[in-house]
N, C-alpha and C positions, 0 to 999 in steps of 0.2 A: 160502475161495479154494482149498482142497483137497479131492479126490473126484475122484469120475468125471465126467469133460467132457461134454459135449452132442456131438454127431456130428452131420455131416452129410454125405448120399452126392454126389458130382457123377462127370460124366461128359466126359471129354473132347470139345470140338468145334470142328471146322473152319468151320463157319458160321460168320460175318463181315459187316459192314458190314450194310447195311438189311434182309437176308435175315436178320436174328436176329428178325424179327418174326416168321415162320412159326414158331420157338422155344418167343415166346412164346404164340405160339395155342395152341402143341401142352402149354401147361402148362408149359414150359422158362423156365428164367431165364438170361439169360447173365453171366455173371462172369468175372474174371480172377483166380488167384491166382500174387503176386509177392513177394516178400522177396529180405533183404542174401544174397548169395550164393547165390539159386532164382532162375533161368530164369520166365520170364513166359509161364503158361500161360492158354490158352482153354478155360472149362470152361463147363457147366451144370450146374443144379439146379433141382430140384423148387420151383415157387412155394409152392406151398402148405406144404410141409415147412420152408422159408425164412422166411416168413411166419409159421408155429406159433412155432420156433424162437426168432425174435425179440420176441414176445412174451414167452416164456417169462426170457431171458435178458439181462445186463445187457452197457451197450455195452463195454464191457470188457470180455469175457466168454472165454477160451479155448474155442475147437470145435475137436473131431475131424475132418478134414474126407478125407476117403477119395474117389480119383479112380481109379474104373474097379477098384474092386475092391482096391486096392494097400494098403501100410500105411498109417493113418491119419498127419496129420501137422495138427501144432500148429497154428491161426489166430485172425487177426483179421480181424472185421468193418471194414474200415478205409474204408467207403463203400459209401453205397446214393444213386442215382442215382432220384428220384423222379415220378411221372407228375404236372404239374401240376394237374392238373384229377382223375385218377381217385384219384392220390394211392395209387395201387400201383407198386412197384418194378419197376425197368425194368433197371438192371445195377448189378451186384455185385464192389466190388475186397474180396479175401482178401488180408492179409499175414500170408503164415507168417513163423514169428518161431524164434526159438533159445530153450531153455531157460534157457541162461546168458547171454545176453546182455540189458541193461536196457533196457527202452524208455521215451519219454515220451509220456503221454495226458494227455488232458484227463479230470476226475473231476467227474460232476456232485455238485452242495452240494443238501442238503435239510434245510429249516427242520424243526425239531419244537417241542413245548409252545406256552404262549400267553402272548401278551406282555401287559400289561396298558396298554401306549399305544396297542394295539389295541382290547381288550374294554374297557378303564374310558374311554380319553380317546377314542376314536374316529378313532383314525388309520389308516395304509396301509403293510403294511410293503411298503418295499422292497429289491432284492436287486442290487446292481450288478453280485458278482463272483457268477455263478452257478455255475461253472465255476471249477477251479484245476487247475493242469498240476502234475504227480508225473514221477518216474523212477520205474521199478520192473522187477523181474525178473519177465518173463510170468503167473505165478503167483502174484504179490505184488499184483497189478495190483487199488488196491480198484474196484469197482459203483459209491460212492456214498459219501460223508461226509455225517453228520446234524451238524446242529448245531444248542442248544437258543438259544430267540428269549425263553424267561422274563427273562432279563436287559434288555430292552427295555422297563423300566417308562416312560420319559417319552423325550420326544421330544429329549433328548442323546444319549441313551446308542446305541452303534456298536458293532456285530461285525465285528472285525478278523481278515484272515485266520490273525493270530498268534494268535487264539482257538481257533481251530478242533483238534481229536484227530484230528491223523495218524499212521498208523500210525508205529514203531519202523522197520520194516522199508520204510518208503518216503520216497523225499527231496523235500519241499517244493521247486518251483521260482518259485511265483508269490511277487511283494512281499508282505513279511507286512503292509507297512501297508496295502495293499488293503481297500477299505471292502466283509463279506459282507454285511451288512444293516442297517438300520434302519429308525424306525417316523417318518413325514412327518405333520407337524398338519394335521387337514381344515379343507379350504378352506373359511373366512366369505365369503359375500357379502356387501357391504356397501348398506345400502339407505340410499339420495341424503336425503339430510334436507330437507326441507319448509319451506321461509320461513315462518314466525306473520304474518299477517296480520291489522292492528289492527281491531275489531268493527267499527269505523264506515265502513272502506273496502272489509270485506269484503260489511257491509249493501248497500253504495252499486254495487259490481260485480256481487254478483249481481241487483241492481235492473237494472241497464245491462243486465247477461246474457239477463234476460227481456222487457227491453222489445226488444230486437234485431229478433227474430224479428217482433213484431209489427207495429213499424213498416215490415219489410220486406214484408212482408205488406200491410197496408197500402198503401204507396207503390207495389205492385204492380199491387194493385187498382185503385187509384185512377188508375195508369196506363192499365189497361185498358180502365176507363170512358171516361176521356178519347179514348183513341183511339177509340172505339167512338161517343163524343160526334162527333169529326172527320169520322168514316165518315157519321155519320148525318148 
């Protein structure tokens, strides 16, 4: 969580309201950055350099964020505003944040190893608490807690959030009984079981079975004659 930050350049702008589309034609993204004690400014930024960035970086992530040339200054990605359908970012809220001051996120959970109520019994793991909320001082701020699923031999066994390795330096906010995962038994279909029917009735029904057709046939024809008798 220590080193050099990621940077990114914006630029002050007075465009507003439905005129930030020409913005984004021209390659602009519009954003806002706001924090406890900063003024609420309207900036832009590079889509594409927004777009690298975020790839690159995790949603926790402190950036350099530099307006119009000036000192850089501490943020967060604190909201991206998404196009439904193109699924590119449309605006962008920054909160600058204080060195010293702690804030709370949400930390995403990622499974590791393999459980064997998956690979031996053929089950599904699932993951209720994906997500756990920390405190932490900007810097302290973790990307991500792994947590290992090898303990998930048979379909009891539960990862509690009290299981989980967080950091010294960060304060647990979510219930430690909070269930992070287990492994669910696949589903049997159960196939309807079949009445035994006794030799002699089943001889006798499918006798019936085949005589059906024919005497319908039959009594069909012999209609037709008849009427064909009448006719003539």
């Amino acid at each position: 969580m220590s080193g050099p930050r990621p940077e990114l350049v914006a630029a002050h702008r007075d465009v507003t309201g439905k005129k930030v589309a020409g913005l984004r034609r021209a390659g602009r993204l519009p954003a806002v950055v706001y924090g406890h004690d900063v003024p609420s400014s309207n900036i832009s930024i590079d889509i594409h350099e927004f777009e690298a960035l975020r790839r690159q970086v995790g949603p926790n992530t402190l950036i350099d964020l530099s307006i119009d040339g000036k000192k850089p200054q501490p943020v967060l990605v604190h909201g991206v505003a998404i196009h439904p359908v193109g699924r590119n970012p449309l605006h962008v809220d920054l909160l600058a944040v204080r060195m010293t001051e702690e804030l709370i996120v949400d930390v995403p959970l990622v499974p590791t190893g393999e459980a064997e109520a998956i690979s031996k019994l053929g089950g599904t793991l699932i993951h209720p608490q994906e997500t756990i909320k920390v405190r932490a001082l900007p810097d302290r701020l973790p990307q991500a807690i792994e947590y290992d699923i090898t303990s998930l031999v048979d379909f009891e066994a539960v990862i509690h959030v009290s299981d989980l390795a967080v950091p010294t330096d960060v304060t647990l906010l979510t219930d430690l009984g909070e269930i992070v995962a287990k492994v669910l038994a696949p589903r049997i279909e159960e196939v309807p079981e079949v009445a035994e029917v006794p030799e002699g009735e089943a001889e006798e029904g499918a006798a019936e079975a085949g005589a059906e057709p024919e005497a319908g046939g039959t009594g069909g024809a012999s209609e037709a004659e008849t009427g064909a008798d009448r006719e003539g």
